[in-house]
N, C-alpha and C positions, 0 to 999 in steps of 0.2 A: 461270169462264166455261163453265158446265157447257152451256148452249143455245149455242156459238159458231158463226159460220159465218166460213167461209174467202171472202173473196174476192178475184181477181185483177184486176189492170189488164186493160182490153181495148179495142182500137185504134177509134179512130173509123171510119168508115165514111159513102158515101153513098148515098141509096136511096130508093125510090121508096115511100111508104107508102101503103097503101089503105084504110081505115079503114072496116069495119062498121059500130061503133057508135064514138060519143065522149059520154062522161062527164065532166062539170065535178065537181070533187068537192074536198074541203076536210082535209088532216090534221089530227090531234088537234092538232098548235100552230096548227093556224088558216091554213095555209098555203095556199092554193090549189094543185090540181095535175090535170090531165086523164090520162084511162083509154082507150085505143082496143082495144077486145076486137076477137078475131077479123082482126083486120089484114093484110092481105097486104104481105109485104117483100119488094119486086123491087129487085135487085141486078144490074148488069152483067156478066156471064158466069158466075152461081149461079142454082141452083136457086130457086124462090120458096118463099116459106116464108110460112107462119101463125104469129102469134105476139101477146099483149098488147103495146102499146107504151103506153110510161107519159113523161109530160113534167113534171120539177118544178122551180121555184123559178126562176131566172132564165132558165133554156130555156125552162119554160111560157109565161112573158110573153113573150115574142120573139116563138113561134110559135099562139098559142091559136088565133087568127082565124083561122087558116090550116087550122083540122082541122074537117072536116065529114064525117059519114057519105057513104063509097062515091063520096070527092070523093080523087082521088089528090092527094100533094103530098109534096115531092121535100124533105128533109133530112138531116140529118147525125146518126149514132145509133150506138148499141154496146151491145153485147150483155152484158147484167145478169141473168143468172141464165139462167131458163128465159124471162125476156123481154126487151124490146127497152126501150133508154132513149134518152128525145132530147135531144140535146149543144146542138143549136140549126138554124142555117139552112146548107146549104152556102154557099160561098164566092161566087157571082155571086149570088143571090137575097138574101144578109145587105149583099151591098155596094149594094144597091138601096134596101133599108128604111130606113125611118127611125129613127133611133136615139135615144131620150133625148136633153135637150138636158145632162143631169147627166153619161149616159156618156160625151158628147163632150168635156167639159169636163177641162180639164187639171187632175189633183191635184196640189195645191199642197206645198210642203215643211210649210208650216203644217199643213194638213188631215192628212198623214200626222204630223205630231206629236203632236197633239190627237186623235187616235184611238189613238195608241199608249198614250199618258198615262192616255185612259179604260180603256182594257182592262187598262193594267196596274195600274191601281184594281183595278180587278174579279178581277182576280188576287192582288193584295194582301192582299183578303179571307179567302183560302182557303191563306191562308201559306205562298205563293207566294216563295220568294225571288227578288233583282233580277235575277238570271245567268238562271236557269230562265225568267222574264219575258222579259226582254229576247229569249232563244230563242225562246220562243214567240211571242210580238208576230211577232218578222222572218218567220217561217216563216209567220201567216198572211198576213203584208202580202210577202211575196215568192214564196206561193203553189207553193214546194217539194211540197207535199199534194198542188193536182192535179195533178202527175205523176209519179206514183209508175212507179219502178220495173216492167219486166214482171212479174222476178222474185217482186217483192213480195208477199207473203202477209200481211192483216190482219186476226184476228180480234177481234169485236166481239158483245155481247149484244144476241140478238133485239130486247128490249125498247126498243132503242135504236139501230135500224136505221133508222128513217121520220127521226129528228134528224140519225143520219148523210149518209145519203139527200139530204136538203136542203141542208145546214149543213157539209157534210164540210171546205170551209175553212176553218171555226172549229174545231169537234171533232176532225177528229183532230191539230195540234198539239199540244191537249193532250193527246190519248192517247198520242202519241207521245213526251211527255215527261214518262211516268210514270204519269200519273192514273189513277184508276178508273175504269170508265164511268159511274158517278153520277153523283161530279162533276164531269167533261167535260160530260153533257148540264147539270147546273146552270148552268155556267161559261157556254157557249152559250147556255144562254135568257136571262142577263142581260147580254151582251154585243152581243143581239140587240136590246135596250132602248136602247141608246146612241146619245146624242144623234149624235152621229160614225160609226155603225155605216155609215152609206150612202156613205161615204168610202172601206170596202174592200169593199164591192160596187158602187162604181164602178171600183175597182180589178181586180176580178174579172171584172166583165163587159167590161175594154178588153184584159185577159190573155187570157179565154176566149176572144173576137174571134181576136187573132192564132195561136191554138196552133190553134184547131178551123181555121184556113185554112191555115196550115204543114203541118198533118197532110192535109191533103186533096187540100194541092199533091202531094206526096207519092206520095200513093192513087190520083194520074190516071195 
């Protein structure tokens, strides 16, 4: 890991966003994700600050609509590097919106079985034993990953930041449980082909709900 960068947990927040410019723009897997340069970040009793704010993967879709150049709009975000990320909606404005009729819907013990089965195919491939599996399955279906530790220091190759970035529910169990970075991101782009994949991002997105409101109760 000769390119590695260190990165730390950093606590949610809410805040006022102001947005210069907003870019729709697309990663190398095809992902959609929006760019707001020049942004102003007003915070309740902080300095305002300039800074990029970036939204991807499940936050983007939540709040796209919602970013318009030099149109203020109020959400929930943390601090990624030298910029700003968006976690999703604060807590009265998310309990307003309208949600997926998928995200609402309760996962079934079947659905989590039939996703664990596929992934541990997928894992099987790469001579994966059943213990190691098995780890890994629960950790992304119990979502141990996103919340790591303050303490927690993870490093990772450049090359394979924008996978992280998105996908960090998937990829880092496997990094965490040994792998390379190669084939973690290989593991993740065919894991992301799974007929059942939208099983633990439904699962994700009714988690993320309650932690990004716990931490915010919190933050009042």
């Amino acid at each position: 890991m000769s390119n590695a960068t260190a990165r730390r947990f950093q606590p949610i927040f809410p805040a006022l966003i102001v947005p210069e410019t907003v870019e729709a723009l697309r990663t190398a897997k095809g992902a959609d994700y929006t760019r707001m340069t020049g942004a102003q970040v007003l915070r309740k009793g902080k300095a305002p600050i300039t800074r990029t704010v970036m939204a991807f993967g499940r936050s983007h879709d939540a709040v796209k609509n919602l970013l318009v150049p030099g149109k203020p709009v109020e959400l929930a975000v943390q601090h990624d590097g030298g910029s700003i990320k968006v976690i999703g909606l604060p807590r009265a404005k998310a309990e307003k919106s309208d949600m997926p009729a998928a995200s609402l819907a309760a996962v079934t013990t079947a659905d989590i079985a039939t996703l664990s089965d596929e992934i541990s195919s997928v894992l099987w491939l790469f001579n994966i034993d059943e213990v190691a599996a098995e780890s890994i399955v629960a950790e992304m279906i119990s979502g141990v990953s996103e919340r790591p530790a303050e303490e927690e220091e993870f490093l990772f190759d450049n090359a394979h930041a924008e996978v992280l970035e998105t996908y960090g529910h998937v990829m880092l169990p496997l990094l965490h449980a040994g792998l390379d970075e190669q084939d973690s991101a290989r593991i993740t782009d065919l894991i992301l082909e799974l007929p059942a994949y939208q099983v633990l991002e439904d699962i994700c997105t009714l988690r993320e709900q309650q932690s990004v409101h716990g931490l915010l109760d919190q933050a009042a």
